[in-house]
VOGU-3710 file (C-alpha; in Angstrom, 3 decimals, decimal comma):
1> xxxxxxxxxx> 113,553/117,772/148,084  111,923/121,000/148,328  108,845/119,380/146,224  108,739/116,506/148,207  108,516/118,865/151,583  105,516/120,586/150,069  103,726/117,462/149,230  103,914/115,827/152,545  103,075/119,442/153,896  99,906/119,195/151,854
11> xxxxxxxxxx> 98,928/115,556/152,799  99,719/116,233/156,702  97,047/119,240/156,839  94,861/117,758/154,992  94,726/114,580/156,807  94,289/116,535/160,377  91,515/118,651/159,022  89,838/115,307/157,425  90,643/113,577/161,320  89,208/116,568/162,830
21> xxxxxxxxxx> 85,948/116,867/160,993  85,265/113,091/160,663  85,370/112,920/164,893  83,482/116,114/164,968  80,919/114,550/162,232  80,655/111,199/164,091  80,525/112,239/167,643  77,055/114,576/166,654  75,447/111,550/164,051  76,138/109,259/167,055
31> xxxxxxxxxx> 74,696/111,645/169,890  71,488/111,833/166,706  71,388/108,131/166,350  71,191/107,041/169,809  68,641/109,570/170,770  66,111/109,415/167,501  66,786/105,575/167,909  68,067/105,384/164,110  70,592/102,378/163,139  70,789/104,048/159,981
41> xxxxxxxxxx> 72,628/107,354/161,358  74,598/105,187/164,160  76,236/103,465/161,202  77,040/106,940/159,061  78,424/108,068/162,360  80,356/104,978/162,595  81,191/105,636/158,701  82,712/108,540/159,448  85,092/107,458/162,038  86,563/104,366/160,255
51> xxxxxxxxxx> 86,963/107,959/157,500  89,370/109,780/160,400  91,116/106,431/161,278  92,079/106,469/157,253  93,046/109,803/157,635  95,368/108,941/160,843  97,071/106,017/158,840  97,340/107,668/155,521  99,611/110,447/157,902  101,664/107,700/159,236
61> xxxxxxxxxx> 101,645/105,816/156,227  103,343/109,955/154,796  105,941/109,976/157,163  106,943/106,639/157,441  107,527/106,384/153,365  109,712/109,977/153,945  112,033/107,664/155,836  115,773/108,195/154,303  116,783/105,553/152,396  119,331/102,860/154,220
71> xxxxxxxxxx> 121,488/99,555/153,321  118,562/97,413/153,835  115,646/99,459/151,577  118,428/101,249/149,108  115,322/102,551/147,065  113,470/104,503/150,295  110,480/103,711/151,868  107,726/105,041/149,580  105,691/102,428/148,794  104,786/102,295/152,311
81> xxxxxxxxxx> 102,182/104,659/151,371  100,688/101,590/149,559  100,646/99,644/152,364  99,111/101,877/154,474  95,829/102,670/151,624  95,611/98,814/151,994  95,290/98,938/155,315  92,599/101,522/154,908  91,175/99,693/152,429  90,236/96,392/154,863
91> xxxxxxxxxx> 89,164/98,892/157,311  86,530/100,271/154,887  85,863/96,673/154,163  85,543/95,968/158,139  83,159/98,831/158,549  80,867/97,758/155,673  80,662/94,112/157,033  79,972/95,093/160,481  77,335/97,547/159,205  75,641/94,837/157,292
101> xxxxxxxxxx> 75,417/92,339/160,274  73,843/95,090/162,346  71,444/96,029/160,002  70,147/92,810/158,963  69,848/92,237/162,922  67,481/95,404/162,621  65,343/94,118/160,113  65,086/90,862/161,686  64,519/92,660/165,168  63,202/96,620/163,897
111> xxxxxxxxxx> 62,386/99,281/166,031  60,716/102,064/165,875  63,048/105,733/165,249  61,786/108,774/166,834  63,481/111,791/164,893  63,050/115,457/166,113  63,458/118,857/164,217  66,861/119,276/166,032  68,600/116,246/164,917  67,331/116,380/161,031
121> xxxxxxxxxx> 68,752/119,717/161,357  72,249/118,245/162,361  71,970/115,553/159,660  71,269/118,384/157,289  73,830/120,636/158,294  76,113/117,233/157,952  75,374/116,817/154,502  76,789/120,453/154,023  79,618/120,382/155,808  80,777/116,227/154,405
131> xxxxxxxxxx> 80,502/118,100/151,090  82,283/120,973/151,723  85,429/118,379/153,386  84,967/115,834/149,979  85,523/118,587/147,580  88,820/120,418/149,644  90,497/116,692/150,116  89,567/115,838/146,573  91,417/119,413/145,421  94,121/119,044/147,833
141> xxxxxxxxxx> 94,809/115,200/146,893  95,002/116,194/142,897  97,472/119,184/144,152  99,872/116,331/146,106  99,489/113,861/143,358  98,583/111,725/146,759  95,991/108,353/145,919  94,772/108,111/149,039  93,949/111,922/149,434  91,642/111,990/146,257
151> xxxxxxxxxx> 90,019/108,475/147,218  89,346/109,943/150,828  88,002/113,007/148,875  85,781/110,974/146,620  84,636/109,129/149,621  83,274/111,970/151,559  81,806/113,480/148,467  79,713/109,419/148,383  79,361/109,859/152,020  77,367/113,325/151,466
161> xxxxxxxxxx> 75,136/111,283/149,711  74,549/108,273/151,880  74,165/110,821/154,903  71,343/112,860/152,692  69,350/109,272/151,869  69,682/109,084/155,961  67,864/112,676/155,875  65,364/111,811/153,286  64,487/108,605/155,480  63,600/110,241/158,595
171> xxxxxxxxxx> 61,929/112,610/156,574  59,927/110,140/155,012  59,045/108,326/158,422  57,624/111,857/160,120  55,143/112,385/157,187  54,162/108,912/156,796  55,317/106,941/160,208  57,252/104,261/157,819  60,684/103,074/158,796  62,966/102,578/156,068
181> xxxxxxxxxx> 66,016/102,642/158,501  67,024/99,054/158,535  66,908/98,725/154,892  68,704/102,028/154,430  71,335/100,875/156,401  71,744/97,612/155,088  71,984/98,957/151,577  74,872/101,711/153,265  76,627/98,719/154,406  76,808/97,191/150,456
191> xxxxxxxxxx> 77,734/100,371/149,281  80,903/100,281/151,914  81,626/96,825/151,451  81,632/97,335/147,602  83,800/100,717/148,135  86,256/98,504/150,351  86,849/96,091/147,892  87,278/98,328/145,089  89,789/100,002/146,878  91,629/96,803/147,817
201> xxxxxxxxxx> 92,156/95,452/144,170  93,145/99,102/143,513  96,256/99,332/146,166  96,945/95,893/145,201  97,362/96,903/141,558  99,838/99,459/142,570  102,015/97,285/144,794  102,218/94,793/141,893  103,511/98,041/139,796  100,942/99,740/137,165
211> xxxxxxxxxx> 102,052/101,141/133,686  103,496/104,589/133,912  100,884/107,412/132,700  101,043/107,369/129,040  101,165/111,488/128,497  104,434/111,387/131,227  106,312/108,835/129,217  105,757/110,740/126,175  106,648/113,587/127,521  109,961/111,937/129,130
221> xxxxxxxxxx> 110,563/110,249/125,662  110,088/113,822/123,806  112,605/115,895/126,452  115,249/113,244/125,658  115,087/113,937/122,197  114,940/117,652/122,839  118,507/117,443/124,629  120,000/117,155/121,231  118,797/117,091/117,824  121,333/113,973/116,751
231> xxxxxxxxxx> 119,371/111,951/119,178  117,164/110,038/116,854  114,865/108,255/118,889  114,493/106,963/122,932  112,928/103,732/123,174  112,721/101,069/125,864  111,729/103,149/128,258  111,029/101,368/131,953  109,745/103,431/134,835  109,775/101,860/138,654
241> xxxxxxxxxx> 107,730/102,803/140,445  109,170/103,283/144,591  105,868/105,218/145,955  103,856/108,016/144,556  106,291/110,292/142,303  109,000/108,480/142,841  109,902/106,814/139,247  113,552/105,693/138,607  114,411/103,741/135,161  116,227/103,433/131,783
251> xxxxxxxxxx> 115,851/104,352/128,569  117,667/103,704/125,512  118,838/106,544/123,010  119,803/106,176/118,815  122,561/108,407/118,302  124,940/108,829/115,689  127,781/106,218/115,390  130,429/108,776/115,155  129,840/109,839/119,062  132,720/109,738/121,253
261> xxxxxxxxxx> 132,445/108,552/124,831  133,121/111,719/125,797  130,328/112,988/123,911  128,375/110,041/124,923  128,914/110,736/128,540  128,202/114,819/128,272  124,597/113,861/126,523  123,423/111,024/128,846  124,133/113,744/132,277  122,030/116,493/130,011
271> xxxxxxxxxx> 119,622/113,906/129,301  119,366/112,693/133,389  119,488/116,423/134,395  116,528/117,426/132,281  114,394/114,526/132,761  114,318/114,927/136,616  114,143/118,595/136,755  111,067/118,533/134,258  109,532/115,817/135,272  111,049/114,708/139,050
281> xxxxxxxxxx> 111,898/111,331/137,468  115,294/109,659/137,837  116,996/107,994/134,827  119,857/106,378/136,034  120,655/104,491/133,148  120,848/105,590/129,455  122,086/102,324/126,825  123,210/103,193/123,267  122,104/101,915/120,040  124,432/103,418/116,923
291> xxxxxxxxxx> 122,418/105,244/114,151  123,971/104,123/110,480  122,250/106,271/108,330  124,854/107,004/105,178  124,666/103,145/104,412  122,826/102,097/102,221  122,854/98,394/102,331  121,667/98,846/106,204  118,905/100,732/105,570  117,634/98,304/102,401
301> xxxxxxxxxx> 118,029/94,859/105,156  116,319/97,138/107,537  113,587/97,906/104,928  113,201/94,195/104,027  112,394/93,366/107,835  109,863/96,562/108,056  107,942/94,794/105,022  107,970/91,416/107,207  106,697/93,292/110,644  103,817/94,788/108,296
311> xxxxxxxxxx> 101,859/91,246/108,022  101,745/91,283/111,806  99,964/94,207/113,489  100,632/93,245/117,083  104,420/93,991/116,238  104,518/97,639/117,151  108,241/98,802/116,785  111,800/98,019/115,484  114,652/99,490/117,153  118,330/99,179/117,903
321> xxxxxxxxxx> 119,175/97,776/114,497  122,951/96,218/114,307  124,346/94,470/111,507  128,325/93,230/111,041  128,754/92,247/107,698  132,103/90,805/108,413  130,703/88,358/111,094  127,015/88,454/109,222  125,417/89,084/112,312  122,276/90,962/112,859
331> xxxxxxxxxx> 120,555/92,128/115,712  117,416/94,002/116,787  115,000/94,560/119,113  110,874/94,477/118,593  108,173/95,897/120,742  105,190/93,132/121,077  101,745/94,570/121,895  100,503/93,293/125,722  96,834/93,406/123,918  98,573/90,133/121,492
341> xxxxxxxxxx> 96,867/86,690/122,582  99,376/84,986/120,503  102,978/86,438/120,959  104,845/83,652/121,057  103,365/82,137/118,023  103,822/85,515/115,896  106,994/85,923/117,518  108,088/82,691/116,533  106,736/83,080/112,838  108,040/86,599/112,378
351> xxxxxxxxxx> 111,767/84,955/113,566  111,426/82,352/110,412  110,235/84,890/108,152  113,591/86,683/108,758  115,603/83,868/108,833  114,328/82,814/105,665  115,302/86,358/104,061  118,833/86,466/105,477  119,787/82,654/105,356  123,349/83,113/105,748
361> xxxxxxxxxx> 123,539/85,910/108,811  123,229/84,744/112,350  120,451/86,842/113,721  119,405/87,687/117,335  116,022/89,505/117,754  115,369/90,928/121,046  111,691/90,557/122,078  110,746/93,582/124,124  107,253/94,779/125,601  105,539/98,341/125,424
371> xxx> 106,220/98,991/129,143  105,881/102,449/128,154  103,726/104,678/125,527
//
């Protein structure tokens, strides 16, 4: 709770001083742009206001996903932080296409700017200050592990730059009396549009659920392990994501077949306790696979199948390895590579391969996916 307080903390000031310098920035480009007669500042000062109205629904977007979790949304709210960088996201889009319709009515139509010493001053000291706000949201964004603070941050710092091409333009057209504005500002508009997009298939990616960072689910996989040194492996490790930090999952530990549920109970609350103090990640559900190690025959039928999963490189693992020689029934599971173009046909080879070994044992093999490193 209490790191979930200081995040939102982080993102709420952040976002007001973003809102605050954004309508400070736009309200002096605009006064600039209607004055020197410059369609190319009029849009950055329009730029930066579609930047505070991001900053206004990324804070709504914060406090609506702290909303406590009810009977209708049992998993919280957090992924309406998604929602809300989408919504940014078309609004960046909006801005750029608006921009671009103006502009090319400028080149169509152009007119002549008429920039003073005052107001490349203000554009310069604009520059300054957009870089100064880029590089403190970027910071503060990597601090809150908060998307839409770093893209906000690594918008401004791109805004700097559009805002300096604005300076270099009027500084072009007093020493040489040629407009560039309309161009400029159509080739602004592109940039936004492009920026818009990008950001849209981004927030998309994340509501359809991205794979979890691969150094956290090592790390996850490695503080299981730590919890006792019997544990012999984790594997099938699935992370869900429910907004930004806010993983729940499952994992599956190899343990010693010995274990008593009482044993079995006291290790899977170690292994939930440590995992979410370490790494804020909830586990709340740990499966069992029994570790045979003293025999013998096991280990040469697992040995055989190893010697089979060698011929087929996008086969990456073998786990949870169960055989009943009373029954003759075998079961395992194996980890297919997403890279494979041809799963189902290995899959389906690797299966007769095994049959063929073990004719007389009825054999069920689990196919399973690297949804985690």
């Amino acid at each position: 709770m209490q790191i979930e307080t200081n995040r939102e903390k982080i993102i709420v000031r952040t976002s007001i001083i973003g809102i605050i310098v954004n309508v400070l920035l736009s309200a002096c480009k605009a006064v600039v742009g209607i004055f020197s007669n410059s369609i190319a500042v009029i849009l950055d000062a329009l730029n930066n206001l579609s930047d505070a109205l991001s900053s206004i629904i990324t804070l709504i977007g914060t406090k609506l996903a702290l909303k406590p979790a009810d009977k209708k949304h049992p998993f919280g709210y957090g992924r309406v932080e998604y929602l809300s960088a989408l919504v940014v996201s078309l609004i960046v889009l909006y801005a750029g296409a608006t921009s671009c319709i103006e502009s090319i009515k400028k080149i169509l139509k152009p007119s002549v700017p008429n920039y003073s010493f005052t107001s490349m001053l203000l554009i310069g000291s604009a520059v300054f200050v957009k870089i100064i706000l880029g590089l403190y949201v970027k910071k503060q964004g990597t601090k809150a592990s908060s998307g839409s603070l770093k893209a906000s941050g690594q918008d401004a710092l791109f805004d700097s730059i559009i805002s300096l091409s604005t300076l270099i333009a009027a500084f072009i057209f007093r020493c040489t009396g040629k407009s560039f504005e309309s161009w400029l500002g159509l080739i602004i508009s592109v940039v936004i549009i492009k920026s818009g997009i990008e950001l849209i298939f981004e927030t998309l990616s994340q509501i359809l659920g991205e794979r979890v960072d691969a150094s956290l689910s090592k790390q996850i996989k490695q503080t299981i392990c730590s919890v006792d040194p019997q544990i012999a492996g984790a594997y099938d490790l699935t992370l869900n994501d429910y907004g930004p930090e806010r993983y729940m999952g499952s994992v599956h530990i190899e343990i010693p077949q010995e274990w008593t549920a009482r044993k079995i109970d006291e290790i899977t609350r170690k292994i939930q306790a440590e995992v979410f103090a370490k790494h804020n990640v909830l586990i709340n559900s740990v499966g069992i696979y029994s570790l045979e190690d003293g025999n013998s025959q096991i280990a040469e039928f697992r040995s055989s199948i190893e010697k089979i999963m060698a011929k087929y490189p996008d086969l990456l693992q073998m786990h949870g390895f169960y055989v009943d020689f009373i029954t003759k029934y075998m079961s395992f599971d194996v980890v297919f590579s997403f890279a494979s173009k041809q799963r189902k046909k290995s899959l389906e080879q690797f299966r007769n391969e095994v049959y063929d070994t073990f004719p007389e044992y009825k054999i069920f093999i689990q196919q399973d996916a690297d949804f985690s490193d």
